[in-house]
VEXVO-313978 format. One line per field, with one value per residue (C-alpha): residue number from 1; residue in one letter; z negated, y, x. Coordinates in pm, whole numbers, plus 50000, padded with zeros to 5 digits. Example, Ala and Ser with C-alpha at 12.3 -4.5 7.8 and 13.67 -1.06 7.14 Angstrom:
BEGIN
resi	1 2
resn	A S
w	49220 49286
v	49550 49894
u	51230 51367
END
This chain:
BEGIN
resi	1 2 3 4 5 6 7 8 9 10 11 12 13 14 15 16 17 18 19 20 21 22 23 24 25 26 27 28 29 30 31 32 33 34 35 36 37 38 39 40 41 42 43 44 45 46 47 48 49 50 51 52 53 54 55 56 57 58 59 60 61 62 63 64 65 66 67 68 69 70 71 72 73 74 75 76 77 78 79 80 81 82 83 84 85 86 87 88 89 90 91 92 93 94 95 96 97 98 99 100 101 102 103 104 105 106 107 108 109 110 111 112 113 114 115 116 117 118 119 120 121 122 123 124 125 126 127 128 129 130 131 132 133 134 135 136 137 138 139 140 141 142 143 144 145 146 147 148 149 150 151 152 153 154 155 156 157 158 159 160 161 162 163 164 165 166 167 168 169 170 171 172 173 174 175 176 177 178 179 180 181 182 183 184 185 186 187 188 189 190 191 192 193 194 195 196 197 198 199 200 201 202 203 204 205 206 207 208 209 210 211 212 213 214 215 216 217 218 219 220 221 222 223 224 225 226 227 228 229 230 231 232 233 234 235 236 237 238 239 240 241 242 243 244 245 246 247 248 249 250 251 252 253 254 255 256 257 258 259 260 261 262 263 264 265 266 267 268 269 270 271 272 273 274 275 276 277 278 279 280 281 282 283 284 285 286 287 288 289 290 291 292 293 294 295 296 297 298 299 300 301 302 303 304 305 306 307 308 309 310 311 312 313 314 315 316 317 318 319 320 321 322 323 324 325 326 327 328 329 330 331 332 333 334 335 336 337 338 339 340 341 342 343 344 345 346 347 348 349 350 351 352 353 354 355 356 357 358 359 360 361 362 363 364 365 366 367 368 369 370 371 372 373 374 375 376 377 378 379 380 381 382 383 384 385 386 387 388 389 390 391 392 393 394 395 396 397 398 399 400 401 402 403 404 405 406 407 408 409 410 411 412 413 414 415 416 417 418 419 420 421 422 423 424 425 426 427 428 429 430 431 432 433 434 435 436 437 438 439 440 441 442 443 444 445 446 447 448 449 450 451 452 453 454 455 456 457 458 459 460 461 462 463 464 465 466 467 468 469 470 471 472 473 474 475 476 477 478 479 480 481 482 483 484 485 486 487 488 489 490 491 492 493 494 495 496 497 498 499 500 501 502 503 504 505 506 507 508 509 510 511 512 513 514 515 516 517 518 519 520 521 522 523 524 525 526 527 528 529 530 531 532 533 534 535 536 537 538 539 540 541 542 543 544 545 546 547 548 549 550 551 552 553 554 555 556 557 558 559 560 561 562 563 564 565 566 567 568 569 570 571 572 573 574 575 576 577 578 579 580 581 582 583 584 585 586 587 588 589 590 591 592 593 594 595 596 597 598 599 600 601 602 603 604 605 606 607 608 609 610 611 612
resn	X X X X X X X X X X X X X X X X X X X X X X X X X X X X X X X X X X X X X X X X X X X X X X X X X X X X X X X X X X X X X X X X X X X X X X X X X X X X X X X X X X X X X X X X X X X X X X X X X X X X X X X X X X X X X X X X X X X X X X X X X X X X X X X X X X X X X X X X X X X X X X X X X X X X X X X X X X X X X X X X X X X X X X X X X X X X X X X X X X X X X X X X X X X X X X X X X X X X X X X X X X X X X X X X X X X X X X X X X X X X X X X X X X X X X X X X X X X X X X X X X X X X X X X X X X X X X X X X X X X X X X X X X X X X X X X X X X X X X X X X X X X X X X X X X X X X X X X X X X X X X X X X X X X X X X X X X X X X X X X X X X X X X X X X X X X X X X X X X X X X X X X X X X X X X X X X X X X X X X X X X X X X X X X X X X X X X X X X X X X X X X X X X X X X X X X X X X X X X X X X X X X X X X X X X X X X X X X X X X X X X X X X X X X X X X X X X X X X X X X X X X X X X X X X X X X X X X X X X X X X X X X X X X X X X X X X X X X X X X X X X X X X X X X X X X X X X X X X X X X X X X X X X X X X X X X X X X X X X X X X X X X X X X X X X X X X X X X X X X X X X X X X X X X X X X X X X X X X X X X X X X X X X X X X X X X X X X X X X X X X X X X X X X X X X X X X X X X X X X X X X X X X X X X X X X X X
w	50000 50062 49754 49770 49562 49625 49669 49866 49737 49342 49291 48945 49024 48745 48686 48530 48917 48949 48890 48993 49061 49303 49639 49870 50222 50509 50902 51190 51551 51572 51946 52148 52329 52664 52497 52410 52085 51865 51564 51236 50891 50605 50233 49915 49559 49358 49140 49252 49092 49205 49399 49365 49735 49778 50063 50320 50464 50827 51069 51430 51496 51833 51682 51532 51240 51040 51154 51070 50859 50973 50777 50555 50457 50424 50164 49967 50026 50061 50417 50336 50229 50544 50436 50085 50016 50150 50052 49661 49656 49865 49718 49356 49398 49482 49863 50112 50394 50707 50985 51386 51645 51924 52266 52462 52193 51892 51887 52025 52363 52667 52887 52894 53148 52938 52578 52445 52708 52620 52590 52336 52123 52198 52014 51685 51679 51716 51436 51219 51279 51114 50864 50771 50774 50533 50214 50012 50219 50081 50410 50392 50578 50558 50834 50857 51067 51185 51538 51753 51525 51351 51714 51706 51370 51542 51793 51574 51382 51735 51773 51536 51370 51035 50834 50930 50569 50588 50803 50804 51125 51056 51288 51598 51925 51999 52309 52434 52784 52608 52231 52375 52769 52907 52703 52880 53191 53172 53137 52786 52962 52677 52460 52718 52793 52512 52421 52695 52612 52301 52328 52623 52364 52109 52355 52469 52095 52031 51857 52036 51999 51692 51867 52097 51841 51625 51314 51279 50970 51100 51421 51207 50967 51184 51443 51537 51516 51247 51454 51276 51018 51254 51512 51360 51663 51779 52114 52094 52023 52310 52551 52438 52521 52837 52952 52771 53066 53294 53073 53149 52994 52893 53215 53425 53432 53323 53535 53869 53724 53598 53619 53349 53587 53719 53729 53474 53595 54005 53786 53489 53376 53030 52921 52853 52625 52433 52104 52258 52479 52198 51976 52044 51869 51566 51510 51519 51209 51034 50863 50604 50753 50583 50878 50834 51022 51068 51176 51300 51487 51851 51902 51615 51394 51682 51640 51298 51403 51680 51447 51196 51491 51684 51487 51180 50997 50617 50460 50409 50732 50566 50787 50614 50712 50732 51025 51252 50963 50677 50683 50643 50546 50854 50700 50851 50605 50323 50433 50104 50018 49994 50126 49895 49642 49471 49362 49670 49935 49753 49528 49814 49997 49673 49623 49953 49921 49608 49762 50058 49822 49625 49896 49994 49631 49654 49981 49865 49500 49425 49533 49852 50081 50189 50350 50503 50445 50603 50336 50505 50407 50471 50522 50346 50090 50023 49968 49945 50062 50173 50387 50523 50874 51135 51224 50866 50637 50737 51034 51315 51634 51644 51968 51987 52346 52515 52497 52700 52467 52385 52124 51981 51908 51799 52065 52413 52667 52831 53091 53493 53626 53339 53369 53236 53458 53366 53531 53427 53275 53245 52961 52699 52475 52121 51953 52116 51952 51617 51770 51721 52070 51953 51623 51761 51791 51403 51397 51165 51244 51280 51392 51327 51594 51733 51754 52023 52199 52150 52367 52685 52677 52677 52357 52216 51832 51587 51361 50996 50869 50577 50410 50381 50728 50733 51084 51076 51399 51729 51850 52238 52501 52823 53032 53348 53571 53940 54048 54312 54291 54338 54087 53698 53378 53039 52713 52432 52108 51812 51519 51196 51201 50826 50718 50806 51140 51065 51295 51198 51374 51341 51655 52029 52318 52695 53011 53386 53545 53853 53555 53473 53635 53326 53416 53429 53323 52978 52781 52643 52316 52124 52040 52020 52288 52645 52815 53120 53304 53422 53686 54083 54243 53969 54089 54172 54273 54218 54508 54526 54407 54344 54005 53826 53507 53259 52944 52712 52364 52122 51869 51534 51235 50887 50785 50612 50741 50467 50425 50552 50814 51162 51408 51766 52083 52242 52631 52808 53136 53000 52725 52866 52552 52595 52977 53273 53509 53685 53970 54034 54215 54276 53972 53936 53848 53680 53590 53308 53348 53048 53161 53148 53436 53278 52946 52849 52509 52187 52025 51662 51454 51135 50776 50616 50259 50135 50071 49690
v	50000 50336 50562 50944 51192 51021 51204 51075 51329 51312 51730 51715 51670 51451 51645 51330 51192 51505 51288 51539 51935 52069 51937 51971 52057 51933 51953 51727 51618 51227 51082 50901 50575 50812 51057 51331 51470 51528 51861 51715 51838 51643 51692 51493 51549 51696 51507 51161 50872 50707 50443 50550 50438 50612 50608 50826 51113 51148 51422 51443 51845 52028 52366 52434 52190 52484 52866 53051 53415 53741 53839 54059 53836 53527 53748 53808 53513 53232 53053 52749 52990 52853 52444 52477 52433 52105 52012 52086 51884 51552 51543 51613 51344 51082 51117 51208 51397 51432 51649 51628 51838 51638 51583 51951 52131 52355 52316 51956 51869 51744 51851 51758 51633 51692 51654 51293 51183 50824 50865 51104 50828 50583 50830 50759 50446 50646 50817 50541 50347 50648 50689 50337 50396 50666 50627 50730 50571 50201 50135 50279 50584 50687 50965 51238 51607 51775 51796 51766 51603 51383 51267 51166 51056 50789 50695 50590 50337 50202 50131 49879 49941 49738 50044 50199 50174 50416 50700 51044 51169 51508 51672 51473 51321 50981 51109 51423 51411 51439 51558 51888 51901 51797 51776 51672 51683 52127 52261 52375 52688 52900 52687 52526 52916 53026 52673 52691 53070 53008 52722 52868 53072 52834 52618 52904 52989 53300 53485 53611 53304 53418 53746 53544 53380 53713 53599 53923 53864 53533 53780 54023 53779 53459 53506 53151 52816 52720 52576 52274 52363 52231 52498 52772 52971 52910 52810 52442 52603 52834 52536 52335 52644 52657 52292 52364 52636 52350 52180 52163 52273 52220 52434 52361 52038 51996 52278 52058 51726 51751 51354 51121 50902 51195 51117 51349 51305 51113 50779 50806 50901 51061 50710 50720 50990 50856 50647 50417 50290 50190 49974 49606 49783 49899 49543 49434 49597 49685 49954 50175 50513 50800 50961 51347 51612 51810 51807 52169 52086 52052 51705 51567 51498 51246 51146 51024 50797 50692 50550 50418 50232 50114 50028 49822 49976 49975 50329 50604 50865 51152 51408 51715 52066 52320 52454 52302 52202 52269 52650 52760 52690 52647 52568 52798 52679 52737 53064 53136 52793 52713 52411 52089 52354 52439 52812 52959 52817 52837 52604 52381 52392 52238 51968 51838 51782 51578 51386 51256 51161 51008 50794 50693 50601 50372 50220 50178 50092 50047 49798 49915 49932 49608 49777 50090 50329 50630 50956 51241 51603 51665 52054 52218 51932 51979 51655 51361 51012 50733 50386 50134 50081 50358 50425 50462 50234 50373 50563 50579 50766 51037 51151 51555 51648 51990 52119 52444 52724 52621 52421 52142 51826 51399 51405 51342 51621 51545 51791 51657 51934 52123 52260 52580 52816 52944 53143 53070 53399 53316 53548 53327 53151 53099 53339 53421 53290 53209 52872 52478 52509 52824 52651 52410 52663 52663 53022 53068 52960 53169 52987 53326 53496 53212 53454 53695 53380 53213 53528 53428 53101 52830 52729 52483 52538 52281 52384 52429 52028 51893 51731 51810 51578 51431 51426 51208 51113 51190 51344 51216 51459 51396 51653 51625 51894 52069 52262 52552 52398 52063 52152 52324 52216 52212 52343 52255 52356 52230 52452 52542 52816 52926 53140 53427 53345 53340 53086 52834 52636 52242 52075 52101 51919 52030 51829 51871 51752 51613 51334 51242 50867 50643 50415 50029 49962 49860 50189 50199 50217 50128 50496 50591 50779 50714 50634 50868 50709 51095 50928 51050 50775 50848 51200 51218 51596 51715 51735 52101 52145 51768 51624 51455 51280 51421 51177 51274 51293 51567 51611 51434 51600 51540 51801 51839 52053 52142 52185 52449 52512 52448 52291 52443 52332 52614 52563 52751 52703 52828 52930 53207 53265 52881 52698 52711 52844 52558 52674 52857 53066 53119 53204 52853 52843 52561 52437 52186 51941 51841 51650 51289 51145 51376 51411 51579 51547 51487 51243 51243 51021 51050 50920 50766 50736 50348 50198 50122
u	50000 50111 50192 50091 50338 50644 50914 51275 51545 51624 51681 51847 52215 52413 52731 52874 52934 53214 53497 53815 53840 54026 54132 54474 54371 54617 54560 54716 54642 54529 54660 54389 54498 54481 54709 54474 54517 54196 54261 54195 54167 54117 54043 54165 54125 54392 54536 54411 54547 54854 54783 54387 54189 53890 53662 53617 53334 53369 53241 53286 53221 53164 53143 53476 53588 53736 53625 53976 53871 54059 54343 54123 53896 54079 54319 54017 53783 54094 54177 53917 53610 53409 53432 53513 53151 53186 53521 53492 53179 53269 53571 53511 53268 53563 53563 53848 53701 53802 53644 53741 53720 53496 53760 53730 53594 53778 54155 54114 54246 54031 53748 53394 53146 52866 52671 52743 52969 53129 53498 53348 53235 53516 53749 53581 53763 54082 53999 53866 54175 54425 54209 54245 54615 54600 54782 54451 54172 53985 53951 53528 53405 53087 52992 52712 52637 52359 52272 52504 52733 52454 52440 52791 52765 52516 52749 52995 52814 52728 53109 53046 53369 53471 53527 53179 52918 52633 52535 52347 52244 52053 51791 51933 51709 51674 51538 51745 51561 51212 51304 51524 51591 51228 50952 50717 50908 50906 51285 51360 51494 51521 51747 51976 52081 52150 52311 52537 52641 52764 52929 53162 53297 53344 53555 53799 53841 53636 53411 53187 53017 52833 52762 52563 52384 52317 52538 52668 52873 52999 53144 53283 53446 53561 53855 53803 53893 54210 54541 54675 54930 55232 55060 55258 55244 54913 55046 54826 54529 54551 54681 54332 54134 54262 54202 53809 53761 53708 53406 53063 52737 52376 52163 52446 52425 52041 51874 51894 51849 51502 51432 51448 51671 51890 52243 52424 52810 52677 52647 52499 52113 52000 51989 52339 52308 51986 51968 51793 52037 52234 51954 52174 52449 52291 52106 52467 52571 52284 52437 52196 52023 51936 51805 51641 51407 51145 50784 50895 51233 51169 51083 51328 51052 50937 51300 51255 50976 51100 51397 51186 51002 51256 51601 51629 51839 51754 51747 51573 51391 51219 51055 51006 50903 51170 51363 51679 51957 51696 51820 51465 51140 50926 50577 50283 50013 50281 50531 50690 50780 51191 51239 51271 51063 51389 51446 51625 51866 52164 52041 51908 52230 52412 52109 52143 52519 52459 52178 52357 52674 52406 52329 52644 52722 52444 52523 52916 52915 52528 52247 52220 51950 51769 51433 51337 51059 50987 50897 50661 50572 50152 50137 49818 49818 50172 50268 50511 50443 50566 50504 50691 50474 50423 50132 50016 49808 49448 49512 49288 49181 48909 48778 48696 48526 48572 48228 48005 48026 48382 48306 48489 48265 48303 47984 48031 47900 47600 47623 47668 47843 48044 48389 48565 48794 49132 49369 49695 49832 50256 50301 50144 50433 50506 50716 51060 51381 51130 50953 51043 51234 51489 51481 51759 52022 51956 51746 51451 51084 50777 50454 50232 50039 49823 49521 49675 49813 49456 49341 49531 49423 49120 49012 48770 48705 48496 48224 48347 48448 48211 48504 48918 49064 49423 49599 49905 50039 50002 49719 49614 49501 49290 49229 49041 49131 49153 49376 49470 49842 50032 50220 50235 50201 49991 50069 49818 49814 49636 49490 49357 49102 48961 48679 48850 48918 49266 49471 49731 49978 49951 50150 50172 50230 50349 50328 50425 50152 50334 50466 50084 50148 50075 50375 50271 50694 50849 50866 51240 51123 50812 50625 50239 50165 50096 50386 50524 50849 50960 51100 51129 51000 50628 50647 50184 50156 49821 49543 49432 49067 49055 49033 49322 49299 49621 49687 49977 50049 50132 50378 50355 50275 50082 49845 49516 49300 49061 48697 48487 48806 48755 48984 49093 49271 49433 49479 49769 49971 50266 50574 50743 50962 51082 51027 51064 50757 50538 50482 50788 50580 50181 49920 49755 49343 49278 48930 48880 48610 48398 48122 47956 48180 48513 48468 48819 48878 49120 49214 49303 49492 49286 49386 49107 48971 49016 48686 48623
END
């Protein structure tokens, strides 16, 4: 049975785990079996024990494993200020650690033929190996990162190396074609920009990097990334820059290859980048997960699920509802809220640090983890729980109908010829650089504003619910629409109205509607939703004024909508602060059916009460 209030993170830290104070702090270049030389800088405690082996926290970083202050602030501040944070803590708590510059990136040498590539991962056993070799080092790493580098944190337990015991890989896809390039087969335009901005600067070694990003301190306090201490002169650093001028980046290489079986380098497809691909090698080792997003970032949450569904790894996935890195709270139905409900970030910065070392403790010297279960955050109730199956206990599907009048209804329309127009108007979006989409590049979330968006767009709204509902899962839409276009796409949104009329967030969805084929293949993974192959040879344009049947699922979330509230699907052709335009060119009219032949409708995945 599934148990309500529980809660996955333990928020009282036990100061009796701080076993030393103090750490030295030494930097080196580890050689690759092709000769390229990854930067390295690792972390022990001070004074360790002669002869004392301790294991090992590993973290494979593209963005600069040690930002380097300027001269003025690294006089005041100290030259470790930006990873002493992390340092003090892992190793006070027994651990070396050790943090890598990913090949092409930082003060590492190489080039790059895009995100995830695999000599990318095959270095990881080039590093586990000399950490093995170190004088301190039991021979156990344990590795973690968030995003990118929870990514690569992934790909190293896939190695299936000997020294690999538990991993944390934080608000990371499991589907980068769907979860962050193409969801729903429309360009994540926005992101992939800005993405691919700043990390050109981070690979030629400058700051203006965080000037891209808006981290205004960070640009006036970081000259970049630290040599290695034998880099006296700073003439390595600049060498690796130089090669890193020849990488390549997110919209370069994604913009044209907008096909779930596009060749990334002329070989490979997205596959190669995806958990997925990998699932044989994590039922190899079975190594414990504690696996961490957000209902809020991008399609991560989905990532969490998709994990839980599909690998079985014993551990812990939590899905919570903050922003990209837990930075931020993201909740709309609970805005002043810090996340994990501790007093301010500061404090939840220092929690979280404790909590992962907590796990690892447990995997390395505890009882370990023999099952998994999956913790959840319902927004509006504000609650904890837990299960160990996905869908949950008690979940099933509702079915809303578009109505005349724009209502909302569980009855079928009983009209013959009903159907609602809309123009497509390409300035709707969600809020710019403040939305689950910008969220990746770490910035804050805002999900206010629905009402003016509400205005450029076709809505359906419920009357006001007799009782409180619980969504958990993923709601199903099916639109029945024609078209002045062959091509364009759908963004739906689904949303809490209250007495007021005031408007909140719960999830969306977007779909290219040239991907509507419901593909008859093997999905690559298990999921619940309809399942899309995003693949050229599926490509169905639509038949102008004719009607096509569109079938796709939103994003997950848990939320209770409560009584008296009414709920609203918000209909919209577009996201101008986040994809690309569909049509490229043209002003689509769509018109929705709702009718007894095409009754478009929603379906949603609904929690029920157990009977007594």
């Amino acid at each position: 049975m599934d148990s309500l209030e529980e809660k996955p993170f333990q928020l009282k830290i036990d100061k009796n785990k701080i076993k030393y104070f103090g750490y030295t702090s030494n930097s080196t270049y580890i050689r690759c079996k092709d000769g390229i030389k990854l930067a390295t800088s690792y972390f022990v405690p001070k004074k360790l024990e002669r002869n004392k082996k301790i294991p090992t926290i590993l973290i494979m970083e593209r963005y600069w494993r040690h930002p380097e202050l300027r001269r003025f602030f690294k006089w005041i501040f100290g030259k470790n200020y930006t990873i002493d944070a992390f340092a003090k803590i892992f190793t006070g708590r027994g651990y070396a650690f050790v943090i890598v510059d990913c090949r092409g990136t930082g003060a590492s040498f190489g080039k790059r033929k895009y995100p995830f590539f695999k000599q990318e991962s095959l270095d990881g056993n080039d590093i586990l190996d000399w950490i093995s070799s170190q004088p301190w080092s039991d021979g156990n790493v344990v590795t973690r990162g968030v995003s990118y580098p929870g990514t690569m944190a992934e790909n190293l337990v896939a190695l299936n190396h000997p020294t690999l015991k538990a991993f944390i890989p934080l608000h990371c896809g499991f589907d980068p074609y769907l979860q962050a390039a193409y969801p729903g087969g429309c360009y994540n335009i926005g992101f992939l920009k800005r993405w691919e901005e700043s990390s050109k600067y981070l690979d030629v070694n400058s700051p203006l990097a965080f000037k891209t990003e808006k981290l205004w301190m960070e640009y006036l306090m970081i000259r970049g990334n630290t040599p290695v201490d034998s880099d006296k002169s700073r003439t390595l650093i600049l060498q690796a820059a130089k090669e890193h001028e020849e990488n390549h980046y997110s919209d370069e290489i994604c913009r044209s290859r907008f096909f779930r079986d596009s060749k990334l380098d002329g070989e490979q497809p997205y596959d190669i980048i995806s958990t997925y691909s990998r699932l044989e090698s994590f039922k190899q080792n079975n190594t414990p997960i504690m696996n961490i997003s957000s209902w809020y970032d991008s399609g991560y949450g989905e990532a969490v699920i998709n994990r839980f569904m599909n690998m079985e790894n014993p551990g812990l996935y939590i899905i919570g509802d903050w922003n990209h890195g837990i930075g931020s709270n993201a909740n709309p139905f609970n805005k002043k809220k810090i996340p994990l409900s501790v007093k301010n970030m500061k404090e939840c910065d220092l929690v979280l640090k404790h909590i992962y070392l907590d796990f690892y403790d447990r995997c390395l010297f505890g009882e370990g983890y023999k099952d998994k279960t999956l913790y959840y955050y319902t927004v509006g109730e504000e609650a904890w729980k837990k299960t160990t199956i996905w869908p949950p206990k008690n979940q099933e599907m509702q079915k809303w109908f578009f109505n005349k009048n724009n209502k909302l209804s569980p009855e079928k329309p009983n009209e013959n010829l009903g159907e609602d127009e809309y123009k497509v108007d390409f300035n709707t979006s969600t809020n710019y650089e403040r939305n689950r989409w910008w969220t990746l590049l770490g910035y804050p979330i805002d999900l206010s504003g629905r009402e003016k968006q509400d205005e450029l767009s076709l809505i359906y709204t419920s009357d006001p619910l007799e009782n409180d509902l619980e969504i958990t899962g993923n709601a199903i839409v099916t639109v029945y629409l024609k078209s002045t276009h062959e091509d364009g796409a759908l963004f739906i949104y689904l949303e809490d109205v209250d007495q007021e009329n005031n408007v909140t967030y719960i999830t969306e969805g977007q779909f290219r509607v040239i991907h509507r084929k419901i593909s008859e293949e093997k999905p690559p993974y298990i999921s619940c939703v309809p399942y899309h192959s995003f693949k050229k040879k599926d490509v169905l344009p639509l038949l102008p004024n004719k009607v096509a049947k569109i079938k796709f699922g939103l994003l997950s979330i848990s939320a209770l909508i409560k009584k008296k509230h009414r709920i609203r699907v918000s209909i919209a052709g577009a996201d101008k602060a986040s994809f690309k335009r569909y049509p490229s060119i043209g002003n689509p009219q769509l018109k929705i059916m709702r009718n007894q032949e095409f009754a478009s409708m929603i379906e949603l995945p609904i929690i029920t009460k157990e009977k007594e």
